[in-house]
C-alpha positions as CSV (number, residue, x, y, z in Angstrom):
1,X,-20.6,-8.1,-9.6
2,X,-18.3,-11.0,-10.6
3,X,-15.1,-10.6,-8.7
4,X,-12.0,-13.0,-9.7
5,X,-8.9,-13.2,-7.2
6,X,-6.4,-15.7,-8.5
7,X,-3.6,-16.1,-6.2
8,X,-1.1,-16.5,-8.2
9,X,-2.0,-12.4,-9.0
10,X,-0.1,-12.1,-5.7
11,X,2.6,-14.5,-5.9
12,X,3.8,-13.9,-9.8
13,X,2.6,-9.9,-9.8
14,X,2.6,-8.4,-6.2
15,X,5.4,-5.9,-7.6
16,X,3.8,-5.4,-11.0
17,X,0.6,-5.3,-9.5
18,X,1.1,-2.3,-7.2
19,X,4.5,-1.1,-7.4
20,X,4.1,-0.8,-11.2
21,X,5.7,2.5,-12.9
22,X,2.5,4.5,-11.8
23,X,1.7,3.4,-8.6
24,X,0.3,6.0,-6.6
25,X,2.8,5.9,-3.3
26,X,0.2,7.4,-0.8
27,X,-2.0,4.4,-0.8
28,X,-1.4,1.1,1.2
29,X,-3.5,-1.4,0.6
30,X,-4.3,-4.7,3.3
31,X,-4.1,-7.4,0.6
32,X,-8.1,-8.6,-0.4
33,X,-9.3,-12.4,0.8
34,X,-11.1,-14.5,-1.3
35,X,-12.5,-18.2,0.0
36,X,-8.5,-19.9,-0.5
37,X,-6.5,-17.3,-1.3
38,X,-5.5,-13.5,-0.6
39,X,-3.8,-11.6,-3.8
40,X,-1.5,-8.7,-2.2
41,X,-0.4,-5.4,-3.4
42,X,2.8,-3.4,-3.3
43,X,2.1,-0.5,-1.2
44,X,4.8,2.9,-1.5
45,X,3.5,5.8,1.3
46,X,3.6,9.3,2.0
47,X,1.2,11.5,3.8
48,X,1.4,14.9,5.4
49,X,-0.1,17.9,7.6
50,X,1.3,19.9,9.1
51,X,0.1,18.1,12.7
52,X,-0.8,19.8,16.1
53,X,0.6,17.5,18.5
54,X,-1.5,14.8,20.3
55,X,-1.5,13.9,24.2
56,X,2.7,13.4,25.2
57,X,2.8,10.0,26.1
58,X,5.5,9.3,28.9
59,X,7.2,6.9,26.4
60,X,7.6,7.0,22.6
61,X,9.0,4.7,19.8
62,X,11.4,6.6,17.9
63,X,9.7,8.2,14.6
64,X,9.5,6.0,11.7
65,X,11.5,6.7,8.6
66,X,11.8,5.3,5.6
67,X,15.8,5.4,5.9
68,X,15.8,2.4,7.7
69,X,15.2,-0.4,5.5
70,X,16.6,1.7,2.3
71,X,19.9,2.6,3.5
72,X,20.9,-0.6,6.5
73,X,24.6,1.0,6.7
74,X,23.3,3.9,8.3
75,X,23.0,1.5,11.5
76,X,19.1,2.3,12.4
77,X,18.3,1.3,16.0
78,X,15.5,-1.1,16.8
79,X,12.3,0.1,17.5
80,X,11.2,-1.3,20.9
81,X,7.8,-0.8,22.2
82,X,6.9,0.1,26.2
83,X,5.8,-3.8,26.9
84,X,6.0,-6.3,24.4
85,X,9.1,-7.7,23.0
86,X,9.3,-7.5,19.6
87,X,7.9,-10.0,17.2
88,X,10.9,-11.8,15.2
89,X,8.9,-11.8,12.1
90,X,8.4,-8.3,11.8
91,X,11.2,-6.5,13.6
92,X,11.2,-2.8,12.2
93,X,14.7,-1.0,12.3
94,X,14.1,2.8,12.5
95,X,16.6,5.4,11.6
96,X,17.8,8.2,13.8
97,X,16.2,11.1,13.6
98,X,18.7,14.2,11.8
99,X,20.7,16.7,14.0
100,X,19.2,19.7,14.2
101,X,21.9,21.9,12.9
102,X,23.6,20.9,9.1
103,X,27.0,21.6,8.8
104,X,27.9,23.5,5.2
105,X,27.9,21.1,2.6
106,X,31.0,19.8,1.1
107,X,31.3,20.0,-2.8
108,X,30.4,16.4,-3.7
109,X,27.4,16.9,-1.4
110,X,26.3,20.2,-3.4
111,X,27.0,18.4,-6.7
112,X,24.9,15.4,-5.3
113,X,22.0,17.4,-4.2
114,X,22.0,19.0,-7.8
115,X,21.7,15.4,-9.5
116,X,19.1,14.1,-7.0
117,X,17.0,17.0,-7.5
118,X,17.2,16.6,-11.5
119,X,16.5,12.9,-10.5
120,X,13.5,13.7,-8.6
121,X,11.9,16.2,-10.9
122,X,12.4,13.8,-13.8
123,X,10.4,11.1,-11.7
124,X,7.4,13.1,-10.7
125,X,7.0,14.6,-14.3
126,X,6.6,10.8,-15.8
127,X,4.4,10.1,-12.9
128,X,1.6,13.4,-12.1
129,X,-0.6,11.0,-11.0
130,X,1.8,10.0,-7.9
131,X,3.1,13.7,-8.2
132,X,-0.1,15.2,-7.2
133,X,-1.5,12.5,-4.4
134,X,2.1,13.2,-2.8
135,X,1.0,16.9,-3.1
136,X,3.2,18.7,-5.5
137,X,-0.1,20.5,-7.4
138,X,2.0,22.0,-10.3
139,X,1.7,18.4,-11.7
140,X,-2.4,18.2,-11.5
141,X,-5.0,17.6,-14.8
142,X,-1.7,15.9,-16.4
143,X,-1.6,11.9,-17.3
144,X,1.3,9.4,-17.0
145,X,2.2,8.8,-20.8
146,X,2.4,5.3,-22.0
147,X,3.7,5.7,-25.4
148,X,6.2,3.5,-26.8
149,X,8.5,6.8,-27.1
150,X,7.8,7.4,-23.3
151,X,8.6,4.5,-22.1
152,X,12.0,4.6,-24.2
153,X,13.0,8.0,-23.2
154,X,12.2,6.9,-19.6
155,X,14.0,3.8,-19.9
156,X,17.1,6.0,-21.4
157,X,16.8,8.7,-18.3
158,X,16.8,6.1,-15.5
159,X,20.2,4.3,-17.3
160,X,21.5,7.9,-17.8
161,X,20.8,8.7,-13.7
162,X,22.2,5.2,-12.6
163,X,26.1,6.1,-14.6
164,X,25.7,9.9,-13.1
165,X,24.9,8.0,-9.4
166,X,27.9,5.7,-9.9
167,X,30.1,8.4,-9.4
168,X,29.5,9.7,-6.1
169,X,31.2,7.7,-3.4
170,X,29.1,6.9,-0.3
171,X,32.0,7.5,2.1
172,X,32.6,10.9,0.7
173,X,29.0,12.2,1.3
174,X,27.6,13.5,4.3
175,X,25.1,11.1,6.1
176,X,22.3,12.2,5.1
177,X,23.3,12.7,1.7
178,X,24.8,9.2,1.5
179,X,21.5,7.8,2.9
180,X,19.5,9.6,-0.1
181,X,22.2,8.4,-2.5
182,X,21.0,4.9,-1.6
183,X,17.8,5.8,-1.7
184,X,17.6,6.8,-5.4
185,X,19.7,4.4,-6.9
186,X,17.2,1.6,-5.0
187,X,14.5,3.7,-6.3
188,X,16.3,3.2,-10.1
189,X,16.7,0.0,-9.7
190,X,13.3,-1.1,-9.1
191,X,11.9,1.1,-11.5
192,X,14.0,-1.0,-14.1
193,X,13.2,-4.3,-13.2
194,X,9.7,-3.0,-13.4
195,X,9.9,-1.5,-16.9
196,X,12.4,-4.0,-18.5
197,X,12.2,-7.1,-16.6
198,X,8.8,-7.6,-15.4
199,X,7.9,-5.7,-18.9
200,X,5.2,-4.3,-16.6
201,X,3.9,-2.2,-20.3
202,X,4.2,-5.2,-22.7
203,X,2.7,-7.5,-19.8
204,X,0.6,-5.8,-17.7
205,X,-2.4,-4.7,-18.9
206,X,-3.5,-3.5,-15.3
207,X,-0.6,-0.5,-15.9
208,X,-3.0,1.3,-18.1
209,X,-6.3,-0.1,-16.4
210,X,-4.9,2.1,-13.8
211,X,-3.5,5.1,-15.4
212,X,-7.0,7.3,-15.6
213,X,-7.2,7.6,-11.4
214,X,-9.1,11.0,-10.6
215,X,-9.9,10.1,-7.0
216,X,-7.4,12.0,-5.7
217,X,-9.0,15.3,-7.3
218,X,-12.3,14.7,-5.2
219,X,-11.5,13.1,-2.0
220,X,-9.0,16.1,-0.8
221,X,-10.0,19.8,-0.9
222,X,-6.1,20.8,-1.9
223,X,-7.8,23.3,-4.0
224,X,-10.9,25.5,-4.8
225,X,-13.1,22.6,-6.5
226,X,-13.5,24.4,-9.8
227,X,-9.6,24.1,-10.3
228,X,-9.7,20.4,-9.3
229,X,-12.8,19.2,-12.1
230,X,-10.5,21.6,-14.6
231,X,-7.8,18.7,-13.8
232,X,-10.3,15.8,-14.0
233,X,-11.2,16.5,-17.2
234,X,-7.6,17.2,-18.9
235,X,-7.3,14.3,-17.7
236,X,-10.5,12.1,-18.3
237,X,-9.8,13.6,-21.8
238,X,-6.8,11.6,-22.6
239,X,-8.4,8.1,-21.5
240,X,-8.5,7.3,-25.2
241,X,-4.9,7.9,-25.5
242,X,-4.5,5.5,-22.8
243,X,-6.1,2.9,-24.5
244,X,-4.2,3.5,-27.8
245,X,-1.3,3.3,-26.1
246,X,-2.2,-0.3,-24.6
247,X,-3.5,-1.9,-27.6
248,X,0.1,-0.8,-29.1
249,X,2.4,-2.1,-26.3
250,X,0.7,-5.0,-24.9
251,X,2.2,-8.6,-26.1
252,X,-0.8,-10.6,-28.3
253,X,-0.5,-13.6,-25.5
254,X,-0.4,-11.8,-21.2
255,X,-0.6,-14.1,-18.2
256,X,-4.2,-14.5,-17.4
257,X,-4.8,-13.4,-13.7
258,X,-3.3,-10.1,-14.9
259,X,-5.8,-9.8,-17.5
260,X,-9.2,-11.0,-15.1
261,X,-8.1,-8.6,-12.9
262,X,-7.3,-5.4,-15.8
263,X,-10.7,-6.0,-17.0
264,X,-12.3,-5.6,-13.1
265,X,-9.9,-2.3,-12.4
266,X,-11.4,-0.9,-16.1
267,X,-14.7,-1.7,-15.3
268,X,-14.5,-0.7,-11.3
269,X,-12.8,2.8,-12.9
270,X,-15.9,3.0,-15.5
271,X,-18.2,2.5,-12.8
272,X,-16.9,4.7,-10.5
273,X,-16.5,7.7,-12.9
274,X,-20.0,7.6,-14.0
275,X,-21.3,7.1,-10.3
276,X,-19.5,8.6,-7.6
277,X,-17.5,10.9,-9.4
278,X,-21.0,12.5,-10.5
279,X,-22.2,12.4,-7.4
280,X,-19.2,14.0,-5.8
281,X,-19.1,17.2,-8.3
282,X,-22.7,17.5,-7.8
283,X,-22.3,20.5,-6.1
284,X,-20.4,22.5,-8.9
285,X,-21.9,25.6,-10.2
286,X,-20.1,26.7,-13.2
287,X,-22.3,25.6,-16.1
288,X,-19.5,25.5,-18.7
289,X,-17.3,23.6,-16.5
290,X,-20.0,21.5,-15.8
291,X,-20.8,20.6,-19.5
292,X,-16.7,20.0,-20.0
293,X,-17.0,17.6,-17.1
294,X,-19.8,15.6,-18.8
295,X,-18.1,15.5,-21.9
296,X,-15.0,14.3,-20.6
297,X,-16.2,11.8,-18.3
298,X,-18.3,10.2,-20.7
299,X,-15.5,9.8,-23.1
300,X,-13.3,8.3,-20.4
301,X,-15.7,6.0,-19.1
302,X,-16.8,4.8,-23.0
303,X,-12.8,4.1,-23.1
304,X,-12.5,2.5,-20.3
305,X,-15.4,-0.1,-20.8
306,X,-14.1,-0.3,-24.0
307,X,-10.9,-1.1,-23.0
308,X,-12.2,-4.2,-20.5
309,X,-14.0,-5.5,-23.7
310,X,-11.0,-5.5,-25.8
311,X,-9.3,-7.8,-23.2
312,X,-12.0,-9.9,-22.8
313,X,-12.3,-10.7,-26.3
314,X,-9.0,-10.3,-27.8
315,X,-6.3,-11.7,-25.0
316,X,-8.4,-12.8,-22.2
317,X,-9.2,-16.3,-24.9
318,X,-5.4,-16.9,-25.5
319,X,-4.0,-15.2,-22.1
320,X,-1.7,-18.6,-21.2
321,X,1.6,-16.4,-20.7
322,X,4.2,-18.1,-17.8
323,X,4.0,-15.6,-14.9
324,X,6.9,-17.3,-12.8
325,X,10.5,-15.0,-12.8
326,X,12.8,-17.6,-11.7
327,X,15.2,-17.8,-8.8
328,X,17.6,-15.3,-10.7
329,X,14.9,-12.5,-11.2
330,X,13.3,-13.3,-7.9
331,X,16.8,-12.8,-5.9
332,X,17.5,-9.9,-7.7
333,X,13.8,-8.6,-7.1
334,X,14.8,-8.5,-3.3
335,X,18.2,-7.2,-4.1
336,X,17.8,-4.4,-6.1
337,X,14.2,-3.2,-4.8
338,X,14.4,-4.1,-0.9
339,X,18.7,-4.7,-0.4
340,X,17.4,-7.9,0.9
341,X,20.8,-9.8,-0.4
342,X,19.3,-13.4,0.2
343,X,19.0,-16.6,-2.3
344,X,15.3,-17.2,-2.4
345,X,15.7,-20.5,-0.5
346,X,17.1,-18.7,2.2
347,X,14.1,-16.8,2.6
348,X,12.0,-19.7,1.7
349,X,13.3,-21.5,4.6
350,X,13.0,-18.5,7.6
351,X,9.4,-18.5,6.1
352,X,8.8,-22.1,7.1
353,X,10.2,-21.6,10.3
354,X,8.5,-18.4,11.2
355,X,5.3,-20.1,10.0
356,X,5.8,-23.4,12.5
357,X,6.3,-20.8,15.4
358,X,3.0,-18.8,14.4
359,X,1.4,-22.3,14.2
360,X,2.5,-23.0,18.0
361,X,1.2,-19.5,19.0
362,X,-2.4,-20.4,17.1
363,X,-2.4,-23.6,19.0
364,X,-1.8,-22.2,22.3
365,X,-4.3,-19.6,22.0
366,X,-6.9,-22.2,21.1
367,X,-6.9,-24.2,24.1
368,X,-7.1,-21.5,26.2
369,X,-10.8,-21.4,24.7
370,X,-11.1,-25.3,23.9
371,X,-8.7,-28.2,25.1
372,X,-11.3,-30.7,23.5
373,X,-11.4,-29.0,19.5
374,X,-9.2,-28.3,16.9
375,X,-7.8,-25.0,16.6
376,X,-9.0,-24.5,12.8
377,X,-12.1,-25.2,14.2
378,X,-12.4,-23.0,17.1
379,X,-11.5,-20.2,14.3
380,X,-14.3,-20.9,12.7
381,X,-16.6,-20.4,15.5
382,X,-15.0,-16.6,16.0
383,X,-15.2,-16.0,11.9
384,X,-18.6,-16.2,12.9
385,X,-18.8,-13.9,15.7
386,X,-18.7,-10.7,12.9
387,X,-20.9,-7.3,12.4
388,X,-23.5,-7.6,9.3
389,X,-23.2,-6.3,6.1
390,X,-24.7,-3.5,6.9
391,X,-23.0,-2.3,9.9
392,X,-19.7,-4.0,9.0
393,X,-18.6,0.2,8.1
394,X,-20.1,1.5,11.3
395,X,-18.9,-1.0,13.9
396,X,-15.5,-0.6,12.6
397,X,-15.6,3.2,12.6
398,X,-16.8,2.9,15.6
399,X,-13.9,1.0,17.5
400,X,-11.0,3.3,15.7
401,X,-11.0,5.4,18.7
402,X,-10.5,2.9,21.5
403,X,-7.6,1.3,19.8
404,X,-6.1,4.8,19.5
405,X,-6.5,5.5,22.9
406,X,-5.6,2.1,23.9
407,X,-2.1,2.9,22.2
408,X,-1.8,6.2,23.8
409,X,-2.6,5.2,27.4
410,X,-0.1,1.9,26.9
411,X,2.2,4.5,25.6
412,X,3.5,2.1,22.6
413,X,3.4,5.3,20.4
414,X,3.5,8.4,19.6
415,X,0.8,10.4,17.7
416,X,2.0,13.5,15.8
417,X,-1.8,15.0,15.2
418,X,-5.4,14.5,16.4
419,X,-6.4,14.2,12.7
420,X,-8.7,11.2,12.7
421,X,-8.7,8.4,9.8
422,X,-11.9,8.5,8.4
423,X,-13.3,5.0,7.6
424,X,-15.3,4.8,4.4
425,X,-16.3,2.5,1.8
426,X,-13.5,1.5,-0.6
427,X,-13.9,2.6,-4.1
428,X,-15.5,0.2,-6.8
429,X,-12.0,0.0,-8.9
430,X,-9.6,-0.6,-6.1
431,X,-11.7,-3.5,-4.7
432,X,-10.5,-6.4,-7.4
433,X,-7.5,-6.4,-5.5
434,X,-7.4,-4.3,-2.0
435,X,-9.4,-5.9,1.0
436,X,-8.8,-2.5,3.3
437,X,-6.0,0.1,3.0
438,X,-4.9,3.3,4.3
439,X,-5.0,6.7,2.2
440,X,-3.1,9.5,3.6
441,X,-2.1,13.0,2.2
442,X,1.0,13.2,0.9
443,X,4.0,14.2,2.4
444,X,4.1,17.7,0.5
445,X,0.5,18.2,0.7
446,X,0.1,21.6,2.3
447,X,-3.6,22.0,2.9
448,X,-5.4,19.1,2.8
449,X,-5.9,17.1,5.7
450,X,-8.1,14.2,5.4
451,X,-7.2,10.7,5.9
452,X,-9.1,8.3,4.5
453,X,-9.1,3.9,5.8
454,X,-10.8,2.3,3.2
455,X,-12.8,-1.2,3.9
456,X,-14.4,-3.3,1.4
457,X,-17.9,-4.1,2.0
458,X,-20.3,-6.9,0.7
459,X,-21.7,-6.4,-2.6
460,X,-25.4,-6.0,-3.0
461,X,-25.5,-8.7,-5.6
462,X,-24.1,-11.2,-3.7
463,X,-26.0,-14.2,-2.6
464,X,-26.3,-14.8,1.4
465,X,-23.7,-17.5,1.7
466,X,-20.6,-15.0,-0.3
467,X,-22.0,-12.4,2.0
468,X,-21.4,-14.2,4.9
469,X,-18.0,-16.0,4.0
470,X,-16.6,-12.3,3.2
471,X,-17.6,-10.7,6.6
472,X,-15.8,-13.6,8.4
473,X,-12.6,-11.7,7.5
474,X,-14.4,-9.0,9.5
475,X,-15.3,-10.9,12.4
476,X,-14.7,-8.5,15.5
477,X,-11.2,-10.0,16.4
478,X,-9.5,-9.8,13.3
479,X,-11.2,-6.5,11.8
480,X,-9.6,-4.9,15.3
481,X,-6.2,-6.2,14.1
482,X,-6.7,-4.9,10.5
483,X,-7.5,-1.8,11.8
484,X,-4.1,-2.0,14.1
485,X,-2.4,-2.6,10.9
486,X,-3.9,0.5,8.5
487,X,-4.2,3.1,11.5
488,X,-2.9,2.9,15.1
489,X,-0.5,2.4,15.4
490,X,0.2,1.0,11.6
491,X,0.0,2.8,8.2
492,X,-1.6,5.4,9.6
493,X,0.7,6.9,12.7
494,X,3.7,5.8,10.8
495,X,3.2,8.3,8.0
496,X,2.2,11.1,10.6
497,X,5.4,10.2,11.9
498,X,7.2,10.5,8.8
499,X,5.4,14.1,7.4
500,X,6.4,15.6,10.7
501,X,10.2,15.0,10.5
502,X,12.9,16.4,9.2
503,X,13.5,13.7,6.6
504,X,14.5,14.5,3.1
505,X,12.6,14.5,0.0
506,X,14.0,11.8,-1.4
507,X,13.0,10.0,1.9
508,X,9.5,11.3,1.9
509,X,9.0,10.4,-2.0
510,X,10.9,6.6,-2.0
511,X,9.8,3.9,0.5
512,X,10.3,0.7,1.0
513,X,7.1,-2.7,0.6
514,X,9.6,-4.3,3.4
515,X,9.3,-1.7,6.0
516,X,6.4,0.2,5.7
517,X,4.5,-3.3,5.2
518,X,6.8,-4.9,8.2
519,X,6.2,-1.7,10.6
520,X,2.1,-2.3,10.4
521,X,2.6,-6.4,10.6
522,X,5.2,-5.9,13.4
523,X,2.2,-3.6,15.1
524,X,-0.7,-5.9,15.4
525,X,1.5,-8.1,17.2
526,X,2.6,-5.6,18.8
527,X,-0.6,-4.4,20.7
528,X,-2.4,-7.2,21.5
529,X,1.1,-8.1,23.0
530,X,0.5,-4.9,25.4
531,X,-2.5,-6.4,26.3
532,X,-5.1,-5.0,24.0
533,X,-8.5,-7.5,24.3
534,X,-7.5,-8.4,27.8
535,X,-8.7,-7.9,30.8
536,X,-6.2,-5.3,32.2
537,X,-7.2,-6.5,35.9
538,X,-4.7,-9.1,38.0
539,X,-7.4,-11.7,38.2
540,X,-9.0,-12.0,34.5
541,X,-12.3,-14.0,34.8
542,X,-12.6,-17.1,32.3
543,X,-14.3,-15.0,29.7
544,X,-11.3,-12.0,30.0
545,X,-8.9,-15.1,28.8
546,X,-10.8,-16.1,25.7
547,X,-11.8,-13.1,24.5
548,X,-7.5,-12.4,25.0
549,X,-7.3,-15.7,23.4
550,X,-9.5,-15.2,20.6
551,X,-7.4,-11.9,19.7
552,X,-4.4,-13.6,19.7
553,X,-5.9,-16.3,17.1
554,X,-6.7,-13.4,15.0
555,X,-3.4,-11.8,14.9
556,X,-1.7,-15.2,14.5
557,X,-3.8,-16.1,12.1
558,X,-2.7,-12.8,9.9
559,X,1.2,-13.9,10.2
560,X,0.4,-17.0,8.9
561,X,-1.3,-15.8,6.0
562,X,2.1,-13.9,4.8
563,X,3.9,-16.2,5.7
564,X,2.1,-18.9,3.7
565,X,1.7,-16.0,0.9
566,X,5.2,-15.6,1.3
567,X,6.3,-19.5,0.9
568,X,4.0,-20.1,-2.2
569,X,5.3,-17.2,-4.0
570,X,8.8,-18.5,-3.6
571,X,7.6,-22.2,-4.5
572,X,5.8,-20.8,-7.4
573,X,8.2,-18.7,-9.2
574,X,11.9,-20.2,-8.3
């Protein structure tokens, strides 16, 4: 299978790309590698259980919340960890957590609730797809709609719910209510420079590539499986729909990495529908249900092939479209979506710096290996040192637990259940633009229980030589740190962290790209700062320091690759 990963998928669409108006907010992807470049996606999270509580480390981080980096004026303190000192490229503020008794709510906060809850309804009922992975069920078998009348009438609520926000005063709210006030107007905000100024329906044909995702209704036993294929195929059903709907609203000329990568998501969705979707409702009895779900899932995957063939021959030709925003759109991207209130050249310039102190720290770590070679090239020879294709899946699996353990005994962090991530294969439609991610039950989920890290393996097709460049980005330093970063203490605790507290809805439901991807950056560094690929003895043998070293190349080496992501994006599109 043909994969395409234009960079510039990252750099002018990271925010289209995955924190487009459906984005499923339970998912959070580790952006996917190719030979030069590494396209990113916009990650939103929730997860839940109810979770028995784990071994009680002596010390703990505070719990992660979402607060933190959506409401600043709330004062957050810093989250400090038991050894290292924190890394000043990914510093993660974390809110305190709520007192445990509320004091009776004044009238604006009564009359605030009211709105937020008519806010948050409103949301979930344009997006079901989201709805139900964040586990609110009475959304399920319904699709997002796409119609030009839709996307008006959504358009119209959000500018109706921004005036009725306006009027509640920050300073008259209590604080938890003038924390979720913030929250939903970011939350507005960004969906509006979504819809209107990224025109993410008119220029993104990847919305609707995306808008037929079942997964959800097989990987998590929420309900008795019978219901769940009743839900597939309402929804497989109105795959055509989808399609009308795109033909209709897309412009005649897109940008072109949009469209390459619209046409792998259709394809990888086709693929998977008519493989392991089949495979996992194999087990279904019901003989009428069973001749619905054929029906349907034919008819979506027929739409969805046709769909990729409709771009390929009709815009892919003529797909020349700018992709760049500008430095007004870009500073008011950070604004409005992440309250970072800085002029793109501002950031532009920490970047540069940030990236000149990882470079030192790569350096370093080299010569403790090799004094006489380069440090890109002793790299190179750990790429090499990597599982093979086929036990990239195992080998990984298999070192989740002593990186969780590691993080207990170091007592870095907390672990609010002894529900394992399971690591499996990634599915075929999410692999055009996800390298490995982390997909956790959602915050209201009350039954389901299964957490799933998703890797991306080698393709079957592939000639040796791709083969063996891919699973160089598995080699066994840097797979430990991507693991870090989706599971322990990353993605993975932080969400377990977050379903357990006494946060609000609106903080369970709204997130933040900044924090929840800075928390998991901020935690590879993190743990290998603690020590973890050292020898933990006072007298490390030769081979203790450069297999130390070699981790610290690794996680270096990640920095740099946002940070370099980071700069070019700027470059590109200011």
């Amino acid at each position: 299978m043909k994969r395409i990963y234009p960079f510039a998928i990252y750099v002018a669409g990271a925010l289209s790309l995955a924190s487009s108006p459906f984005n499923n907010p339970v998912t959070t992807p580790f952006p996917r590698p190719s030979a030069t470049t590494t396209p990113s996606a916009t990650p939103t999270a929730t997860p839940k259980p109810t979770p028995k509580p784990s071994r009680s480390p002596k010390k703990t981080s505070p719990t992660p919340s979402h607060r933190a980096s959506a409401a600043p004026s709330a004062k957050p303190a810093a989250t400090t960890p038991a050894k290292p000192s924190p890394s000043p490229t990914a510093t993660v503020a974390v809110a305190s957590p709520p007192p445990t008794a509320s004091p009776a709510l004044n009238t604006s906060d009564a009359e605030f609730e009211k709105v937020a809850d008519e806010y948050i309804k409103g949301y979930l009922t344009w997006r079901p797809l989201a709805a139900t992975g964040l586990g609110f069920h009475e959304y399920d078998g319904r699709v997002n709609e796409c119609t030009r009348l839709a996307i008006d009438a959504e358009l119209e609520r959000l500018r109706r719910f921004d005036e009725r926000l306006k009027k509640f005063e920050a300073s008259k709210l209590s604080p938890r209510e003038a924390i979720d006030l913030r929250l939903l107007q970011t939350s507005i905000n960004r969906e509006l420079f979504q819809i209107r100024d990224m025109s993410s329906f008119e220029q993104n044909p990847m919305t609707y590539a995306r808008a037929i995702d079942v997964n959800a209704y097989i990987k998590r036993n929420f309900a008795p499986l019978e219901d769940r294929v009743r839900s597939i195929i309402a929804i497989e059903n109105q795959a055509p729909n989808i399609v009308i709907a795109a033909k209709t609203n897309l412009n005649p000329v897109l940008p072109k990495p949009y469209v390459e990568l619209a046409i792998q998501i259709a394809r990888g969705t086709a693929d998977f529908m008519k493989r392991n979707l089949v495979e996992a409702l194999a087990g279904l009895k019901d003989e009428k249900l069973v001749a619905g779900f054929q029906q349907s899932n034919r008819k979506a995957t027929m739409a969805l092939n046709e769909y990729a063939n409709w771009l390929e021959k009709e815009r892919l030709p003529k797909a020349n479209a700018p992709f760049a925003l500008g430095d007004e759109k870009y500073h008011r991207m950070l604004k409005e979506g992440e309250l970072v209130d800085l002029e793109p050249a501002k950031v532009l310039e920490i970047g540069l710096a940030e990236l000149k102190n990882e470079q030192k720290v790569f350096a370093e770590a080299a010569r403790k290996i090799d004094v006489s070679k380069p440090a890109a090239d002793i790299f190179k020879q750990i790429q090499t040192e990597h599982p093979t294709a086929e036990n990239l899946l195992p080998d990984m699996a298999q070192k989740l637990d002593a990186i969780r353990q590691f993080v207990l005994d170091q007592h870095l962090v907390s672990i609010p259940s002894d529900v394992r991530a399971q690591l499996k294969e990634m599915p075929q439609y999410r692999r055009a633009t996800s390298f490995a991610s982390m997909d956790t039950p959602g915050a209201f989920e009350a039954k389901a229980t299964e957490a799933y890290y998703y890797v991306t393996p080698t393709e079957s097709d592939w000639p040796d030589n791709q083969k063996e460049q891919w699973l160089t980005s598995f080699n066994f330093y840097s797979g430990d740190v991507i693991s870090i970063h989706e599971t322990y203490p990353g993605h993975y605790v932080q969400f377990l962290h977050l379903n357990a507290s006494k946060a609000s809805k609106a903080e369970k439901i709204f997130g933040s790209y900044a924090f929840i991807e800075g928390w998991a950056h901020y935690c590879e560094k993190m743990v290998v700062d603690a020590g973890y690929g050292s020898s933990m003895t006072p007298h490390p043998s030769d081979e203790d320091v450069k297999r130390a070293a070699k981790y610290r190349m690794a996680q270096a080496a990640e920095a740099m690759k946002r940070l370099c992501r980071l700069c070019v994006s700027i470059k590109l599109h200011t």
